[in-house]
Backbone as CSV, one residue per row, in Angstrom:
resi,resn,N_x,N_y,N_z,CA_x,CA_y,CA_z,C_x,C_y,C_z
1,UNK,-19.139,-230.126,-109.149,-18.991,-230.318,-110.577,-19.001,-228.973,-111.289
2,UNK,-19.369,-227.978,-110.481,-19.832,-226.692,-111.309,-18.557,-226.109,-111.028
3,UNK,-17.779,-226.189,-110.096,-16.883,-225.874,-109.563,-15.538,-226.281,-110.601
4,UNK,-15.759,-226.959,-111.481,-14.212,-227.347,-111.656,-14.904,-227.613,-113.447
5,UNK,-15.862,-226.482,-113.610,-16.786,-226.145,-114.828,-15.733,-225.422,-115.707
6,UNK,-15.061,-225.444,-117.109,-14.679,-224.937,-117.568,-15.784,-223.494,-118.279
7,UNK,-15.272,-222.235,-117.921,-16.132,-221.367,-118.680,-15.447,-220.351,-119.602
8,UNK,-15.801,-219.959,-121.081,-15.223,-218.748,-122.121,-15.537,-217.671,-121.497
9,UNK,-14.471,-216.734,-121.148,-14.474,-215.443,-120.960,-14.307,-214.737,-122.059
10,UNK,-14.993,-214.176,-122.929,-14.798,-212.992,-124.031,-15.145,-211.530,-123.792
11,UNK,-14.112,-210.647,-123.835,-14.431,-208.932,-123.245,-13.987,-208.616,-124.549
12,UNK,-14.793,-207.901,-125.487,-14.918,-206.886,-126.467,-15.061,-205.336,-126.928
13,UNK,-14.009,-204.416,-127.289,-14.497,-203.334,-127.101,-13.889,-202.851,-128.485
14,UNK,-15.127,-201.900,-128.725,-15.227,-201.379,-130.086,-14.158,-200.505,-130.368
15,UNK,-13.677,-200.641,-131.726,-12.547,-199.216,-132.386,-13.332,-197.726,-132.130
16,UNK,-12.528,-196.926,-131.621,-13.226,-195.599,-131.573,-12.529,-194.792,-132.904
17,UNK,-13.556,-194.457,-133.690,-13.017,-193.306,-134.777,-13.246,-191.491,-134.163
18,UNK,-12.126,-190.923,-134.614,-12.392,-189.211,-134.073,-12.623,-188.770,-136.127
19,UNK,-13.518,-188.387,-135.603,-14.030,-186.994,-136.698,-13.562,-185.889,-136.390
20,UNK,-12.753,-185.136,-137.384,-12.600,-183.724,-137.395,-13.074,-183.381,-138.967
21,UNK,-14.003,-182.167,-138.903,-14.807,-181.816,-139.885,-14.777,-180.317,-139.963
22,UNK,-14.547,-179.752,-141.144,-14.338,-178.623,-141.325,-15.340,-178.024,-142.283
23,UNK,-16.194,-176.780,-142.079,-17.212,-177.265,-142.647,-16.746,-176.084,-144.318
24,UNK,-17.503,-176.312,-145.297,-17.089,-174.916,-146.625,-17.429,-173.830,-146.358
25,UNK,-16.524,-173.362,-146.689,-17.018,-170.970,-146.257,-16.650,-170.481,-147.407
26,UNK,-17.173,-169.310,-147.648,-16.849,-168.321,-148.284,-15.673,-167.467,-147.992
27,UNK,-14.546,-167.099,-148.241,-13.660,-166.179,-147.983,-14.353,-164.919,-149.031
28,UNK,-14.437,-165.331,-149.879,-14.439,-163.505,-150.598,-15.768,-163.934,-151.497
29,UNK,-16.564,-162.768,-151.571,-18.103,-163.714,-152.454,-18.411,-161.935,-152.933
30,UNK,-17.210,-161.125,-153.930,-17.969,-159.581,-154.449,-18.070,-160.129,-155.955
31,UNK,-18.909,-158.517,-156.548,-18.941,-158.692,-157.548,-17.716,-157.658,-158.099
32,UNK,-17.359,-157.789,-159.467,-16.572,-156.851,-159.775,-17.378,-155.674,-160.762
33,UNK,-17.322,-154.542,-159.944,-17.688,-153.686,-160.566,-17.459,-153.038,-162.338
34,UNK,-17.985,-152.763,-163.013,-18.120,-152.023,-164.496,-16.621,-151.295,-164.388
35,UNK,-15.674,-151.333,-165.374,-14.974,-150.031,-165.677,-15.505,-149.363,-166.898
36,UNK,-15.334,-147.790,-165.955,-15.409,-146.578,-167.803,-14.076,-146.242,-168.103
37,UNK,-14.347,-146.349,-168.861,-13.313,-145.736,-169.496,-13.289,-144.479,-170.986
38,UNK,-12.592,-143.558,-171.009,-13.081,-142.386,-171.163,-11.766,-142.038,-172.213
39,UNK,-11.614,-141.729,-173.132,-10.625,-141.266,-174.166,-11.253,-139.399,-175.036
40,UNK,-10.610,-138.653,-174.626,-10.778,-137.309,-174.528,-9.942,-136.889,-175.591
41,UNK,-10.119,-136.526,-176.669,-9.139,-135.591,-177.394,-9.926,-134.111,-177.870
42,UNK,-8.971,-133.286,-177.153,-9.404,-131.713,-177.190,-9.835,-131.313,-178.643
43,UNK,-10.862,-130.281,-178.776,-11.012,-129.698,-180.004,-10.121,-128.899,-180.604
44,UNK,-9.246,-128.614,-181.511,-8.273,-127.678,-181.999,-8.774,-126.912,-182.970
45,UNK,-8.369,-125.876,-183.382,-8.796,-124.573,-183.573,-7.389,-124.117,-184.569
46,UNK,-6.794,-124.518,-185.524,-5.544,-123.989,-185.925,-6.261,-123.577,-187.319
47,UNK,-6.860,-122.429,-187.148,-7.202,-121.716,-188.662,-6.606,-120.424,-188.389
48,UNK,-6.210,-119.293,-189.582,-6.122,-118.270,-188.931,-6.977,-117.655,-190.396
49,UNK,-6.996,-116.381,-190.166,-7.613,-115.082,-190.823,-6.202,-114.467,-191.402
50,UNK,-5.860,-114.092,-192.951,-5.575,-113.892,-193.575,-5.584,-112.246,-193.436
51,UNK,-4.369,-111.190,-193.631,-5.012,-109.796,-193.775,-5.563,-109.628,-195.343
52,UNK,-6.272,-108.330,-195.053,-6.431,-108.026,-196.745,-5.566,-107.362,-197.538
53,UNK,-5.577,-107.830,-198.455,-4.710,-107.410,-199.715,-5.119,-106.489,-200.587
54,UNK,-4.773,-105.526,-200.835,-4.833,-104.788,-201.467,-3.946,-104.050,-202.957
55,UNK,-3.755,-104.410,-204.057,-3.286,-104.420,-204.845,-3.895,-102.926,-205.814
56,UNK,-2.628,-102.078,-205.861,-2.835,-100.436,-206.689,-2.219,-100.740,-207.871
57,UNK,-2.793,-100.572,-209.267,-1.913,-100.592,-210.490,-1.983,-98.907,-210.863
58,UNK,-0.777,-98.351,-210.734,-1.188,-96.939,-211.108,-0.371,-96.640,-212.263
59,UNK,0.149,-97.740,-213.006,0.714,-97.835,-214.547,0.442,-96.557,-215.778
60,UNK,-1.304,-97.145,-215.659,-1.988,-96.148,-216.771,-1.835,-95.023,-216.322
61,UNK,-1.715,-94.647,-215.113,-1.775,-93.093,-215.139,-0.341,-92.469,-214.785
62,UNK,0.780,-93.240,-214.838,2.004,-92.896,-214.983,2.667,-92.807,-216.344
63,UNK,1.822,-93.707,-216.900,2.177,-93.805,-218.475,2.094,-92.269,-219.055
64,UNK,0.318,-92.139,-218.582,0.081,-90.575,-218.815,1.178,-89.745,-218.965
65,UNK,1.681,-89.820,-217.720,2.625,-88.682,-217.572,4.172,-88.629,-218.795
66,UNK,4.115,-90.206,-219.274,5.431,-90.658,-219.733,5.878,-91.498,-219.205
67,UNK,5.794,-92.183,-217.791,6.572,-93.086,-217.537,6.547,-94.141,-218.329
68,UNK,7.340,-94.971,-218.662,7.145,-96.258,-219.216,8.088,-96.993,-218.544
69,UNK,6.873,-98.508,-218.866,8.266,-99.813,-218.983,9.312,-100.068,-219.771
70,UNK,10.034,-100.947,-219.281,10.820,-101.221,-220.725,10.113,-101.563,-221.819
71,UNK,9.348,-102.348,-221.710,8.902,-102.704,-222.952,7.704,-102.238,-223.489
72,UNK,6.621,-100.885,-223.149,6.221,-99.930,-223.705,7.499,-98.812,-224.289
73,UNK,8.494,-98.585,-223.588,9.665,-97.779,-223.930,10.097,-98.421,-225.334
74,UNK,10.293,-99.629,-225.308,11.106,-100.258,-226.363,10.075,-99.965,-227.924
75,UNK,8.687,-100.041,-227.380,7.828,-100.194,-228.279,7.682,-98.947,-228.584
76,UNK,7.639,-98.245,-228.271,7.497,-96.848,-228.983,8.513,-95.887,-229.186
77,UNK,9.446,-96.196,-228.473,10.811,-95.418,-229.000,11.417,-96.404,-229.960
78,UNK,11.422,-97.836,-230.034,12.347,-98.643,-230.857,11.476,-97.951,-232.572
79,UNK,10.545,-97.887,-232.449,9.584,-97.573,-233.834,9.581,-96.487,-233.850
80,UNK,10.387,-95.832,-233.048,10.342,-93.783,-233.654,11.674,-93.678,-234.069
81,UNK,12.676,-94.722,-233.219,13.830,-95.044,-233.802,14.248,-95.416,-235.178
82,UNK,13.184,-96.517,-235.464,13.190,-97.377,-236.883,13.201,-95.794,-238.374
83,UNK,11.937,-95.252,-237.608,11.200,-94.138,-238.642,12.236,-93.271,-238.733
84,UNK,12.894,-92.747,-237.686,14.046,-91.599,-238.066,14.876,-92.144,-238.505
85,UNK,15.459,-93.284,-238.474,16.680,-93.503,-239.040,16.549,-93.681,-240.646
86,UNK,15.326,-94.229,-241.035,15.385,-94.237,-242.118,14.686,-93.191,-243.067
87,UNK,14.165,-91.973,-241.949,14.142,-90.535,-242.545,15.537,-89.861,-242.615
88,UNK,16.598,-90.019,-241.508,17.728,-89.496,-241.683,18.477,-90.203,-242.928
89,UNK,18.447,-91.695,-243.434,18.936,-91.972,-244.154,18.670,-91.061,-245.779
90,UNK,17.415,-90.822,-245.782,16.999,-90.717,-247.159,17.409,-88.978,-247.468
91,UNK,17.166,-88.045,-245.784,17.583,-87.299,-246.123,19.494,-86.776,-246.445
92,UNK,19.905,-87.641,-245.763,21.341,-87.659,-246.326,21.526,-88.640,-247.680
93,UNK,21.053,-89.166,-248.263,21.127,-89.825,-249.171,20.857,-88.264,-250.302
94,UNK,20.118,-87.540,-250.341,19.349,-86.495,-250.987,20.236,-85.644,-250.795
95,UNK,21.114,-85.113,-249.525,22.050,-84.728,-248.947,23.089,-84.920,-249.982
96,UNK,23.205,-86.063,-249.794,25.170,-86.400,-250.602,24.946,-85.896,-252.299
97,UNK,23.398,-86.887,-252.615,23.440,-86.186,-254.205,23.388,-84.936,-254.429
98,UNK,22.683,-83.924,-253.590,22.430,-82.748,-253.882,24.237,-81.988,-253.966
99,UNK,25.258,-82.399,-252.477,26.916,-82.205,-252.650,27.425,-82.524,-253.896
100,UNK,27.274,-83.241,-254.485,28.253,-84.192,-255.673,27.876,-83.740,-256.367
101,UNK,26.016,-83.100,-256.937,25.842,-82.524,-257.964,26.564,-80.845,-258.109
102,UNK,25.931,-80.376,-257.175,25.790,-78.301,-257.186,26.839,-78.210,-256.077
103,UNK,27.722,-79.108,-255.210,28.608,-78.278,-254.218,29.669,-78.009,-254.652
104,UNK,30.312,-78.319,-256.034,31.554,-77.884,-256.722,31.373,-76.711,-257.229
105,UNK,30.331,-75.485,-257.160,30.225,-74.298,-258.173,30.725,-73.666,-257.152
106,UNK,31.105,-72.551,-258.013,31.995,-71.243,-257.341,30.794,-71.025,-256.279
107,UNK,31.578,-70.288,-254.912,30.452,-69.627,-254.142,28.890,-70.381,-253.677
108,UNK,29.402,-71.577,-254.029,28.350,-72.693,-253.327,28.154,-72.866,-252.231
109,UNK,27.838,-72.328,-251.385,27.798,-72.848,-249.745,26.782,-74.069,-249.394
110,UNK,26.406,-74.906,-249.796,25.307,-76.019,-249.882,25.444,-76.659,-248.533
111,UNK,26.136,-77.072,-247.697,26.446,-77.253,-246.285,26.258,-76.763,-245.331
112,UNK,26.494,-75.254,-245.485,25.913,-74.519,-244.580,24.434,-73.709,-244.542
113,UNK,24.397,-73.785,-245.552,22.786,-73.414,-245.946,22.090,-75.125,-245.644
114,UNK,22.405,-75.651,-245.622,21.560,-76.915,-245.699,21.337,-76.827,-243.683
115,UNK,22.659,-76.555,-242.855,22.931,-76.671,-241.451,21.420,-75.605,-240.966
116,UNK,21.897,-74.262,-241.280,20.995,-73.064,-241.625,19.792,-73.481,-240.890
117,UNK,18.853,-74.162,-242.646,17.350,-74.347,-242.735,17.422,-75.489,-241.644
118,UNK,18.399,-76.597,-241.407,17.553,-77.498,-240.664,17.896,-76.790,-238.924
119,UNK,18.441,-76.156,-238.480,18.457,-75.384,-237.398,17.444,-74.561,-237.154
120,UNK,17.021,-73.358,-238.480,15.769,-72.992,-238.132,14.302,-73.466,-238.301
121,UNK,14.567,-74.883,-239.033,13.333,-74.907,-238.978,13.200,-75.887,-237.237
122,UNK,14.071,-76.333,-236.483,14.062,-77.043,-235.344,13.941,-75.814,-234.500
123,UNK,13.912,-74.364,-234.533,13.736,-73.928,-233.426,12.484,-73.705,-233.681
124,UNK,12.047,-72.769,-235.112,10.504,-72.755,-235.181,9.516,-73.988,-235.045
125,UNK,9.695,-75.023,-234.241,8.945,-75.936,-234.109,8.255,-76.167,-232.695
126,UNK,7.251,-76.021,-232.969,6.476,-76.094,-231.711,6.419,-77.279,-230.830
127,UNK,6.400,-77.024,-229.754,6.400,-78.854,-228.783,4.874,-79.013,-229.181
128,UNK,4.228,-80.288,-228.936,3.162,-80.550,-229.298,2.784,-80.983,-227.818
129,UNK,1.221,-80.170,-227.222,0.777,-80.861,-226.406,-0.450,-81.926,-226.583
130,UNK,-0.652,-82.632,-225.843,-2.118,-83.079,-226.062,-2.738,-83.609,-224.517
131,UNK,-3.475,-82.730,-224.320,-4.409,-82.892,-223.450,-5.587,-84.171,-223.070
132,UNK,-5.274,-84.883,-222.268,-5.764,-86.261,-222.078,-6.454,-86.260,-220.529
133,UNK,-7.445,-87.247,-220.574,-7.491,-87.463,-219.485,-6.718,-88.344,-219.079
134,UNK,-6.449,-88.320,-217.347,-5.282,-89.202,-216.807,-6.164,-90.326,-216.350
135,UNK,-6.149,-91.670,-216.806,-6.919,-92.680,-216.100,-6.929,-93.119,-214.602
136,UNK,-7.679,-93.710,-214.091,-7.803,-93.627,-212.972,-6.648,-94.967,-212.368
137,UNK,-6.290,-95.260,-211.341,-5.510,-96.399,-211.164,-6.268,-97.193,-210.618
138,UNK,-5.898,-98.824,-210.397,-6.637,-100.251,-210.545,-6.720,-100.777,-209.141
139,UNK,-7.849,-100.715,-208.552,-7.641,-101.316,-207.760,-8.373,-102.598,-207.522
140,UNK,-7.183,-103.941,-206.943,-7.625,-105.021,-206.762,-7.826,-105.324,-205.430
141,UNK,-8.978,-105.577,-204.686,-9.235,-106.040,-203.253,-8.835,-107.221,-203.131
142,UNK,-8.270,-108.598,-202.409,-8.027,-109.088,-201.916,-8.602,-109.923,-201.022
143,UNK,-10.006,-110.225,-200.383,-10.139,-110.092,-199.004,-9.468,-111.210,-198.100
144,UNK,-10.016,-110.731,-197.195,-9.578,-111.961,-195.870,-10.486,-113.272,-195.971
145,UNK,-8.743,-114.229,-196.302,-9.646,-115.618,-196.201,-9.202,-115.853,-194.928
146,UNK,-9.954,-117.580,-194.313,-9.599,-118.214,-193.336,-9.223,-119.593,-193.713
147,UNK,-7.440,-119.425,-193.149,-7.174,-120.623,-193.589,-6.640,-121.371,-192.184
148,UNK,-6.722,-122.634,-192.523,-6.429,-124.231,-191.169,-6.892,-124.913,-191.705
149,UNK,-7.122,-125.476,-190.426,-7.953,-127.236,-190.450,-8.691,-126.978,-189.330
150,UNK,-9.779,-127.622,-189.248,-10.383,-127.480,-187.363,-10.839,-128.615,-187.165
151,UNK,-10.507,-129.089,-186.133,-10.424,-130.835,-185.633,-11.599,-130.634,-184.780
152,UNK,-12.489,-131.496,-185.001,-13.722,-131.528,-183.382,-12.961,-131.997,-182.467
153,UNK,-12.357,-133.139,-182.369,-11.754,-133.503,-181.372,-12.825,-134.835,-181.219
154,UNK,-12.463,-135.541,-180.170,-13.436,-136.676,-179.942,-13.699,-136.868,-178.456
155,UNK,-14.619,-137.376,-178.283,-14.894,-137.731,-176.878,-15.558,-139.026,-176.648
156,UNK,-14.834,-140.054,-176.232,-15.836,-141.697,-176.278,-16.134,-142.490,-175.392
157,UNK,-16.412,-142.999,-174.549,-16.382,-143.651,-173.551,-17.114,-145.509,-173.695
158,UNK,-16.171,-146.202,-173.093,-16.178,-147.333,-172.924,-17.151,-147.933,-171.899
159,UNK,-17.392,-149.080,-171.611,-17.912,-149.824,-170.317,-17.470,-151.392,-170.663
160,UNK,-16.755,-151.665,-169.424,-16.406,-153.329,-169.218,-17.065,-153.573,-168.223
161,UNK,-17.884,-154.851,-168.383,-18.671,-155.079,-167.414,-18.177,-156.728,-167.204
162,UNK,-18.604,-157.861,-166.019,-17.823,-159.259,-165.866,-19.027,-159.071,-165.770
163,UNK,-19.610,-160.581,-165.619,-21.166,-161.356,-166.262,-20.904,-161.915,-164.569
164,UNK,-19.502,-162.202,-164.332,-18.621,-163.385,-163.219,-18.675,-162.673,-161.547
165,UNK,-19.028,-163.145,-160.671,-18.909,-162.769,-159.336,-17.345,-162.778,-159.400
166,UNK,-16.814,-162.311,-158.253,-15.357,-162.581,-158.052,-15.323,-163.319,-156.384
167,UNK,-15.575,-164.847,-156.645,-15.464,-165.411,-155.358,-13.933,-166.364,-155.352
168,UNK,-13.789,-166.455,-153.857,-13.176,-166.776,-153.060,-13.854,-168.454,-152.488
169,UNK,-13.240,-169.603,-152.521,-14.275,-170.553,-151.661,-13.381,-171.745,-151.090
170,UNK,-13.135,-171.698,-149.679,-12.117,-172.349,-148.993,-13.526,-173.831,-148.531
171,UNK,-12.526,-174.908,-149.365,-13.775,-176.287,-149.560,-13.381,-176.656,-147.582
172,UNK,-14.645,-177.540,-147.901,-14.668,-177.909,-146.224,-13.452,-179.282,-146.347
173,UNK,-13.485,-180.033,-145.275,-12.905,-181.155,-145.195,-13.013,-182.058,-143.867
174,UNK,-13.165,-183.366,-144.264,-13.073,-183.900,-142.841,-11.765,-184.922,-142.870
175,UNK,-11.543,-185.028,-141.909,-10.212,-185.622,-141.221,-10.773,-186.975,-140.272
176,UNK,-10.484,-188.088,-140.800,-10.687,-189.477,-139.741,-9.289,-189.949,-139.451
177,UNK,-9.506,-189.796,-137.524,-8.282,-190.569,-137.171,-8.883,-192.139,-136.352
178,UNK,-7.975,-192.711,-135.640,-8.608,-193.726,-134.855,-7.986,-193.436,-133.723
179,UNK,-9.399,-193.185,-132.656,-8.885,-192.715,-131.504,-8.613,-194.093,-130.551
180,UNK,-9.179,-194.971,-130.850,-8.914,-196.282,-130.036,-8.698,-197.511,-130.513
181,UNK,-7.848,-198.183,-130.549,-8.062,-199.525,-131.116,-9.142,-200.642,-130.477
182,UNK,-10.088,-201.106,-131.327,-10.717,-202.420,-130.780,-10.280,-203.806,-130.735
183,UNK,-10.649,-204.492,-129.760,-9.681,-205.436,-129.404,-10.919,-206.711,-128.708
184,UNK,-10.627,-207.606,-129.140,-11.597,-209.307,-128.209,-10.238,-210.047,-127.446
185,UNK,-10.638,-209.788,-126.211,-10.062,-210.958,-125.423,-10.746,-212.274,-124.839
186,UNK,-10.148,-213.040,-125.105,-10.559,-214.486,-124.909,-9.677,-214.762,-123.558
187,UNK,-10.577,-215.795,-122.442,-9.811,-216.683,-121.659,-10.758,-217.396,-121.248
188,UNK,-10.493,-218.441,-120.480,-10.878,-219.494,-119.791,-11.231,-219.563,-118.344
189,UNK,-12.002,-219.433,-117.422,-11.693,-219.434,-116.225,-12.524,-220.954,-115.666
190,UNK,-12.068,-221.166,-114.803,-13.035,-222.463,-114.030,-13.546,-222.086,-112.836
191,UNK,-14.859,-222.924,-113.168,-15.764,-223.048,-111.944,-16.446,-221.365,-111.982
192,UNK,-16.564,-220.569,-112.731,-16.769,-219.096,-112.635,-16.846,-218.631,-113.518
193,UNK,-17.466,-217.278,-113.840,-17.161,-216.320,-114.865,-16.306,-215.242,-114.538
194,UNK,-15.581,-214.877,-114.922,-14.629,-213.519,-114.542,-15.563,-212.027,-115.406
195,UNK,-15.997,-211.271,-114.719,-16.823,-209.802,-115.399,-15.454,-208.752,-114.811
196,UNK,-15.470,-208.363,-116.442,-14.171,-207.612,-115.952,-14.918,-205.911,-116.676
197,UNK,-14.585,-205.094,-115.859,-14.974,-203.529,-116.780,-14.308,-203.096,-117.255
């Protein structure tokens, strides 16, 4: 009876999963260093020194001598001018009346006696000196200025600094495959069990 026993054979075997796992790293983990930075402008120097000047007025004491300007010339010859002309006027005025009155008489020579006296009295005339002192001439100094600009120039310097690491970070990862499929087989055998591996 055992013999002709119907019996369930069930063989079961589990799904196999593969793990591949990669784990997180660091590739790059610096910091970034400070920059300076530095802006330089040279000191310049563009002044210069001036020569001295020296300024001579030696006018007054050329005057001394006679020289003149025009317009000391004008001023004192135009007014010695003014004065003779209107001494020459008055004396020919005195001139003509004295002709018109007395130069018609017999044996009148009034012209040439008049030529005469004013000839000798121009030679008996003395030059006039006058003895002066000669002033001294002017002198104006000048001195040496210094003229430019003079730049200090500048000198400044910066700093950049990051608060920030400078990383690099390659994430991990895992990978699931299925390395086996799981599977239940069923059968029947009689009179027996079938053990299968």
């Amino acid at each position: 009876m055992l013999s002709e026993m119907k019996y369930l054979n069930i063989s079961t075997e589990m799904a196999q999963i593969s793990i591949h796992q990669e784990q997180p790293r660091s590739i790059k983990n610096t910091f970034r260093p400070a920059e300076l930075h530095r802006n330089y402008d040279p000191p310049l120097a563009d002044v210069a020194a001036t020569q001295v000047d020296v300024d001579i007025d030696t006018y007054n004491a050329r005057k001394a001598y006679g020289f003149l300007n025009n317009e000391d010339f004008a001023r004192k010859y135009g007014g010695e001018g003014f004065s003779d002309v209107q001494a020459n006027t008055s004396r020919l005025t005195q001139s003509g009346w004295n002709f018109a009155k007395n130069g018609a008489h017999p044996g009148a020579n009034l012209i040439g006696n008049e030529a005469k006296s004013r000839l000798r009295s121009k030679m008996v005339q003395w030059p006039k000196w006058d003895a002066v002192k000669i002033p001294d001439p002017e002198f104006t100094v000048h001195p040496s200025e210094i003229k430019g600009r003079m730049d200090p120039g500048s000198d400044t310097t910066s700093i950049e600094a990051t608060a920030t690491a400078e990383t690099e970070i390659q994430p991990g990862s895992a990978q699931t495959t299925l390395a086996s499929k799981g599977y239940v087989r069923k059968w029947i055998s009689v009179g027996r069990y079938d053990m299968r591996v």
